[in-house]
C-alpha positions as CSV (number, residue, x, y, z in Angstrom):
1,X,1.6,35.3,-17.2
2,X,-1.7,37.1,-16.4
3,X,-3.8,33.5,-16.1
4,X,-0.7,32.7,-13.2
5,X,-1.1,36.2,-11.5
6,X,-5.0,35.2,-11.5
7,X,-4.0,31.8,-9.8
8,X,-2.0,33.5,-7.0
9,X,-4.1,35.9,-6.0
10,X,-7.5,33.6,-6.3
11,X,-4.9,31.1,-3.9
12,X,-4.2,33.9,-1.5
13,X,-7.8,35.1,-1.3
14,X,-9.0,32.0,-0.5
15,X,-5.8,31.6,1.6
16,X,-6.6,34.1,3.7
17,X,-9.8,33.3,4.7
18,X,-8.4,30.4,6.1
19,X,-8.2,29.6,10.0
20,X,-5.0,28.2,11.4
21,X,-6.5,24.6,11.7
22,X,-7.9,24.9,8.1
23,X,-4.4,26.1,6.9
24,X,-3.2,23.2,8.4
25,X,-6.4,20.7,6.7
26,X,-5.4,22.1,3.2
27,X,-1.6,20.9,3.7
28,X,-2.5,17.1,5.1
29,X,-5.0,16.9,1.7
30,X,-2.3,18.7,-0.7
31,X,-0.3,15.8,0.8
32,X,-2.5,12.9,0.0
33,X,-4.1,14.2,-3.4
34,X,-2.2,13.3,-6.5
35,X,-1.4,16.0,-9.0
36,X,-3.8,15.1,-12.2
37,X,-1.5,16.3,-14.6
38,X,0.7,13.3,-14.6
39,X,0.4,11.7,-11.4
40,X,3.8,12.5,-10.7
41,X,3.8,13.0,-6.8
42,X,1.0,14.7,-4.3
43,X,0.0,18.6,-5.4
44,X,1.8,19.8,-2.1
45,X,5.2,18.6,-3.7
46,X,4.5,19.3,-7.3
47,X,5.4,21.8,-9.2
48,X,3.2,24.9,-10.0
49,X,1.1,24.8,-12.5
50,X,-2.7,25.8,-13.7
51,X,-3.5,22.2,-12.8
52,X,-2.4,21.6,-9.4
53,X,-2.9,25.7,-8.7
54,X,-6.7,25.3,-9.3
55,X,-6.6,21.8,-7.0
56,X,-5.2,24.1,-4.4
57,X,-7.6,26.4,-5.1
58,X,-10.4,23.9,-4.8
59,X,-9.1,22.5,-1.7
60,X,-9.5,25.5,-0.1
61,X,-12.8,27.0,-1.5
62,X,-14.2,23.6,0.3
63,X,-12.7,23.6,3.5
64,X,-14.0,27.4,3.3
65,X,-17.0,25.9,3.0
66,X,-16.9,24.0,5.8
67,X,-16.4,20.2,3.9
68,X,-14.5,17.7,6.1
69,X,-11.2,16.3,5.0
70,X,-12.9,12.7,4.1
71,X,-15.8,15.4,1.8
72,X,-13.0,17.2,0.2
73,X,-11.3,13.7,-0.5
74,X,-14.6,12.2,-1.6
75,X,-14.8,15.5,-3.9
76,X,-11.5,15.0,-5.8
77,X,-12.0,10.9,-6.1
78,X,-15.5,11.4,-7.8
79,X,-14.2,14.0,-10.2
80,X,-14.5,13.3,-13.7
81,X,-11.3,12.8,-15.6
82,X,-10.9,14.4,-18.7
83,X,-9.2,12.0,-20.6
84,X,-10.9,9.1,-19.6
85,X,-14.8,10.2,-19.0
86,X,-14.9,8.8,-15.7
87,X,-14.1,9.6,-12.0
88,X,-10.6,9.5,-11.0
89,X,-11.3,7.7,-7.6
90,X,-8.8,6.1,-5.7
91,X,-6.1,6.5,-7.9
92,X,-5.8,10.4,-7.1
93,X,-5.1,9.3,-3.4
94,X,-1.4,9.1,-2.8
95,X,-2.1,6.4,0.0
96,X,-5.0,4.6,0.2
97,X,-7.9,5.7,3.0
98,X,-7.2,2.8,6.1
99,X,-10.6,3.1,6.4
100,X,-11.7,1.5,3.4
101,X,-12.0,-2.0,1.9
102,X,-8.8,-1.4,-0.3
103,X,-7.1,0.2,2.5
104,X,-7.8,-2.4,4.7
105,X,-6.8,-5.1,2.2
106,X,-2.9,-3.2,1.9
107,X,-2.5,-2.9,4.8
108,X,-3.4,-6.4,6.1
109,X,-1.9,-8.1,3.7
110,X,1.4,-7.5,4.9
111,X,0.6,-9.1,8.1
112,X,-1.4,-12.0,6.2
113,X,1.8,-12.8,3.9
114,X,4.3,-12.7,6.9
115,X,2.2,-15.0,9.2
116,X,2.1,-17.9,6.1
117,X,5.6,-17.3,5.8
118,X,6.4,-18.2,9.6
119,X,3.9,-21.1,9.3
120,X,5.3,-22.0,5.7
121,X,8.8,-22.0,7.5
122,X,7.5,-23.7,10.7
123,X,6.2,-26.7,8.5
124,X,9.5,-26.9,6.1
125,X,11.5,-27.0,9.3
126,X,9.3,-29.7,10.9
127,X,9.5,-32.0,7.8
128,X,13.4,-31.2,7.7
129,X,13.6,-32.7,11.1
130,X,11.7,-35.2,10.1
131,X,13.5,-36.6,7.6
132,X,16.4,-36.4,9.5
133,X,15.5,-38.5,12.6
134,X,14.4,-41.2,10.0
135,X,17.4,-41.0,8.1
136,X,18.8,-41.7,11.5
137,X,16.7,-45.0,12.5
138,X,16.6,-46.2,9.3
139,X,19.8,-49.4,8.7
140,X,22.0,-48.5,6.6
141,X,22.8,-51.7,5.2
142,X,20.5,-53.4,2.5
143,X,18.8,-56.4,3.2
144,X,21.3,-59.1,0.4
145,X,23.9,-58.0,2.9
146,X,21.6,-58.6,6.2
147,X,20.9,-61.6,4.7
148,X,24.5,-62.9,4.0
149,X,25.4,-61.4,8.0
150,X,22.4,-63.8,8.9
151,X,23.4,-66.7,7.0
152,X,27.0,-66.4,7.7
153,X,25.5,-66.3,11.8
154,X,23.5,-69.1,10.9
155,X,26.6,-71.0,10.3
156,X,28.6,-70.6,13.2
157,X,25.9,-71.7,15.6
């Protein structure tokens, strides 16, 4: 009870000290940091704990500081995890930074996949019709019975 009452009012000093735009900083990144405890959802919608209180915390001791939002991002992805030894990095994103290789690659992707679909379809349609205009040109009879209907010609002339 007395290590939460610490949390709150550590958050609300640093809270305080906080300009409108900062305020407003601290949400976006509480947004698109993942809550370390169980990467269960972004701190912002996470419930409280000593974990994702002391991210908060973090979050806005650096904007305080005067560390951009891609600084305070950097900050959290090259923090160590303690289960593992090594940095979390972009796995304590919630969405991946556009502006970055794996970013890029996401988002792209989508776009990359849907236009080899279309051609995919385009060239399965254009062998469909295909097929069917030489289905169409192509006799129907077999050649013993062209053969007989030649004979059978042959005779009457």
């Amino acid at each position: 009870m007395l290590a939460g009452t610490a949390f709150t009012q550590d958050y609300e000093f640093y809270n305080k000290k906080l300009t409108p735009d900062q305020k407003e900083q601290a949400i976006y990144l509480e947004k698109n940091i993942m809550a370390t405890c169980c990467f269960g959802g972004p701190i912002y919608m996470h419930g409280k704990n000593q974990i994702t209180e002391n991210a908060k915390i973090t979050i806005r001791r650096l904007l305080i500081e005067g560390k951009t939002t891609d600084q305070v991002l950097d900050h959290f992805r090259n923090s160590i995890d303690p289960r593992t030894g090594t940095p979390y990095g972009n796995r304590i994103l919630a969405s991946p930074k556009a502006s970055e290789t794996v970013g890029r690659v996401s988002y792209w992707m989508v776009v990359g996949f849907a236009v080899i679909g279309l051609a995919l379809l385009a060239l399965a349609l254009k062998k469909f019709k295909i097929q069917r205009a030489k289905k169409n040109t192509t006799s129907e009879l077999s050649p013993d019975t062209l053969q007989k209907i030649e004979s059978e010609l042959s005779e009457l002339s």
